[in-house]
VOPA-324232 format. One record per residue (C-alpha): residue number from 1; residue in one letter; chain; x, y, z. Coordinates in Angstrom, 1 decimal. Layout:
REM residues N
  pos  code  unit       u       v       w
  NUM     a     A       X       Y       Z
...
This chain:
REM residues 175
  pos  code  unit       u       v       w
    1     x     A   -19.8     0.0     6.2
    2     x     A   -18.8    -0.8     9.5
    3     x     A   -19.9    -4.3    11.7
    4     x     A   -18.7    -4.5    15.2
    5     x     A   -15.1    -5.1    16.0
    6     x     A   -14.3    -4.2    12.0
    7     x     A   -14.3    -1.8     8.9
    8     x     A   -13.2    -2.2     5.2
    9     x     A   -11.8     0.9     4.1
   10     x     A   -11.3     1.8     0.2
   11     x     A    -8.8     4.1    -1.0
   12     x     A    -8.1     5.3    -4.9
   13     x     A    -4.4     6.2    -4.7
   14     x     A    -3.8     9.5    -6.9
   15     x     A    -1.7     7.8   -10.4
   16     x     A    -0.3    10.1   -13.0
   17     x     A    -1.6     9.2   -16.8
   18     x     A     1.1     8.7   -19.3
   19     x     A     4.0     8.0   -16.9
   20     x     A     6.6     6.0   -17.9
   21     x     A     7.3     4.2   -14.9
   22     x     A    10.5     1.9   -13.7
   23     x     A    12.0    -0.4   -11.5
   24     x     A    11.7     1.2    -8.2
   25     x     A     9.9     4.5    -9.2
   26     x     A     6.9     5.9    -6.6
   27     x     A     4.3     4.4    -8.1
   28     x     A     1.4     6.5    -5.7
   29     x     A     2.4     9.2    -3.4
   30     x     A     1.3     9.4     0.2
   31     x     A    -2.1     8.5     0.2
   32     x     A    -4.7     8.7     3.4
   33     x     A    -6.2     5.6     4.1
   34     x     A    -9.1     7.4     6.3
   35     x     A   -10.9     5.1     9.6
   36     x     A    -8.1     3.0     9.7
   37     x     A    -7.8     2.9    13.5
   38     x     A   -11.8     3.4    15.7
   39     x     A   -10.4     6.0    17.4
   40     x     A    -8.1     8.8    17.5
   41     x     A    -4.0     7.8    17.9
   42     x     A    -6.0     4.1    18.1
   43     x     A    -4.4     0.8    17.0
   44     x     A    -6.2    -2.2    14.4
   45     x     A    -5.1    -4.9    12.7
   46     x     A    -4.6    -5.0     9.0
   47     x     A    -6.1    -8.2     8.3
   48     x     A    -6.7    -8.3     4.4
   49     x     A    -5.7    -6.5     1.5
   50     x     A    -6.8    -6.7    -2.2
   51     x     A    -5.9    -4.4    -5.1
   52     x     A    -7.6    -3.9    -7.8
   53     x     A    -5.6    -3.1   -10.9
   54     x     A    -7.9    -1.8   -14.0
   55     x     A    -4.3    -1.2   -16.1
   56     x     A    -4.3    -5.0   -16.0
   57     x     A    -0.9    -5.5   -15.7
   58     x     A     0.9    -7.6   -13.6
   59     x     A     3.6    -5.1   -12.1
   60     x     A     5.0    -6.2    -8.7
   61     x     A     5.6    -3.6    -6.2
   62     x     A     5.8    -2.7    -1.9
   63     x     A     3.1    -0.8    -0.2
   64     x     A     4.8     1.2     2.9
   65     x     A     2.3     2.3     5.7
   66     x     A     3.6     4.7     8.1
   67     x     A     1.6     6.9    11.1
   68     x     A     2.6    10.5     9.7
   69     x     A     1.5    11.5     6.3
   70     x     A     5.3    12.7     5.3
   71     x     A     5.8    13.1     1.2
   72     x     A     8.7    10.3     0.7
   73     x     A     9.3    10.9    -3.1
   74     x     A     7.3    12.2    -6.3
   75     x     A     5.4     9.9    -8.9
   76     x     A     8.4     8.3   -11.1
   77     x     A    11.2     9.7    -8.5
   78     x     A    12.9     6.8    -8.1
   79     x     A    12.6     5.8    -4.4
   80     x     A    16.4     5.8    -2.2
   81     x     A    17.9     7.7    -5.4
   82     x     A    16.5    11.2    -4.3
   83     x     A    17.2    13.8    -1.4
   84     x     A    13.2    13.0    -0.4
   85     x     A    14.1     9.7     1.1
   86     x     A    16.3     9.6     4.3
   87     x     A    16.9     8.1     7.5
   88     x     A    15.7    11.3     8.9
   89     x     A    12.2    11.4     6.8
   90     x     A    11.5     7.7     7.5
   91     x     A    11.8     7.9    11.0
   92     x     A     9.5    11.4    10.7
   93     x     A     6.8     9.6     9.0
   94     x     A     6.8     6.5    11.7
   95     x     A     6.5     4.0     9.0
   96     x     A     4.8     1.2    10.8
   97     x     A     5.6    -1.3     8.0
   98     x     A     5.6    -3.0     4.3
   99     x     A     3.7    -5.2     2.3
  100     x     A     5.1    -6.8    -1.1
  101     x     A     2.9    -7.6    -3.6
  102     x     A     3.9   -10.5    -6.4
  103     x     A     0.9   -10.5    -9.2
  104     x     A     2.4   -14.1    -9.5
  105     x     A     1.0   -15.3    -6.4
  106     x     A    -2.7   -14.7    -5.0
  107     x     A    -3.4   -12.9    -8.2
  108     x     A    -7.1   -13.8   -10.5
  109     x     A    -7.1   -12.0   -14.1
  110     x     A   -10.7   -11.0   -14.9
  111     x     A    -9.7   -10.2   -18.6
  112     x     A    -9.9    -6.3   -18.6
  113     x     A    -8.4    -6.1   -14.8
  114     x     A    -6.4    -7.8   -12.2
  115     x     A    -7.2    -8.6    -8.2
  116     x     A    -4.8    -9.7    -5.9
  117     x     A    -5.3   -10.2    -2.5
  118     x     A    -3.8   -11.6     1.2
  119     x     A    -5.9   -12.0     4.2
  120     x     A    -5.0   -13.1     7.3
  121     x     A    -4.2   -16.8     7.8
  122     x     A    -3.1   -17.2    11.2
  123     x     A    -0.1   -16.9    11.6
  124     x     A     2.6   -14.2    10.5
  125     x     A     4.6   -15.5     8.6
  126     x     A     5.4   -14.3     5.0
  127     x     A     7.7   -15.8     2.2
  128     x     A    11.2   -15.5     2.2
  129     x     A    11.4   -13.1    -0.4
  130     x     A    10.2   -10.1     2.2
  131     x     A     6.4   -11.3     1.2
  132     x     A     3.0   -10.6     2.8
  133     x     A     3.0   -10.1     7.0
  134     x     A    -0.2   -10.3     8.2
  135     x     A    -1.8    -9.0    10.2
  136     x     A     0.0    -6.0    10.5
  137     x     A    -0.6    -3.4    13.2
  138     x     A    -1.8     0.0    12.0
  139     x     A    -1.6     3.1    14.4
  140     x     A    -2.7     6.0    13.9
  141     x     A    -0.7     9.5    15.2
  142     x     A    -2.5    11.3    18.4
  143     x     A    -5.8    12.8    17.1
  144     x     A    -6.4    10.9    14.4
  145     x     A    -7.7     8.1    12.9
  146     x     A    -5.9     7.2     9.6
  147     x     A    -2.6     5.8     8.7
  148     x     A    -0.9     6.8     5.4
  149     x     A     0.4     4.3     2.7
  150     x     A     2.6     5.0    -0.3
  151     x     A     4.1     2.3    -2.8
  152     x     A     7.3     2.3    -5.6
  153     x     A     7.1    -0.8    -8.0
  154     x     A     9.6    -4.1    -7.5
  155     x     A    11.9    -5.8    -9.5
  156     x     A    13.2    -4.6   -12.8
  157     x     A    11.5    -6.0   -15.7
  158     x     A     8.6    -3.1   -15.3
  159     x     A     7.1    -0.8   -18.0
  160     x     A     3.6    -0.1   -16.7
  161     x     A     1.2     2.6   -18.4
  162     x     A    -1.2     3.3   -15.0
  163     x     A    -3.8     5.9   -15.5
  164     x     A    -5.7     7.9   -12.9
  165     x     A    -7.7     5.7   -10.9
  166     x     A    -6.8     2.5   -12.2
  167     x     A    -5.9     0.7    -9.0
  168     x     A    -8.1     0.6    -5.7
  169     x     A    -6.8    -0.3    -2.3
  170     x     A    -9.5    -2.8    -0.1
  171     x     A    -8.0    -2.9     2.8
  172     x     A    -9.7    -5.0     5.9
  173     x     A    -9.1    -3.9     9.3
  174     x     A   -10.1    -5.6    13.1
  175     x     A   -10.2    -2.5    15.9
């Protein structure tokens, strides 16, 4: 559903069931995030962004968003470890960005799930840690309209048991 100047765009990142996931593993490959951008090789503004998490877990972990959908490790490939991730790869995909995401902060528990979300607050600023930057610009490559996103999990005190389709991406984006 789109309104004028806007969109928010949902996006089920493919998980594997019965991974046993650590610190720094590829949580999600590269995933499309489609309409990100009004038109084609166009620019928006990421202005919000809330994950739903249905493995209720509170597992911290860094969303990359790039222009070029570019395969930057496997599901539990541990991300800088393998021959996937290079300089050379990372400049290929035109990563446009990063967005850490701390359960600890701007996180609700709804008992069976978790939702954390960060929306724009005018200014840019993020916490010292490498926290949340927005808004962010998004653009897509020439002839298209959506930017890609992958994520790996932070910190090292992670065990998480995702299953397929437990986390949704809600991102909101200004054109």
């Amino acid at each position: 559903m789109a309104f004028p100047g806007g969109n928010i765009v949902r996006v089920t990142p493919t998980l594997s069931d019965g991974v046993a996931y650590g610190a720094g593993d590829v949580l999600f490959t590269t995933t499309e995030i489609p309409n990100a951008v009004s038109n084609r090789g166009g620019v928006s503004r990421l202005v919000g962004i809330t994950i739903l998490n249905e493995d209720d877990a509170a597992n911290n972990m860094d969303l990359v968003f790039m222009q070029v959908q570019k395969d930057l490790g496997d599901i539990n490939d541990v991300v800088g470890s393998g021959s996937l991730w290079t300089n050379a790869l990372a400049k290929a995909a035109k990563v446009i960005g990063h967005i850490r995401v701390d359960w600890s902060d701007s996180s609700v528990d709804l008992i069976n799930n978790l939702v954390w979300t960060s929306f724009k607050s005018g200014s840019s600023g993020g916490d010292a840690d490498g926290g949340i930057f927005l808004p962010m610009l998004l653009q897509a490559e020439a002839g298209s309209t959506s930017v890609y996103c992958f994520a790996f999990l932070a910190g090292t005190d992670v065990t998480p048991d995702f299953s397929v389709g437990d986390l949704e991406l809600v991102l909101g984006v200004e054109y």
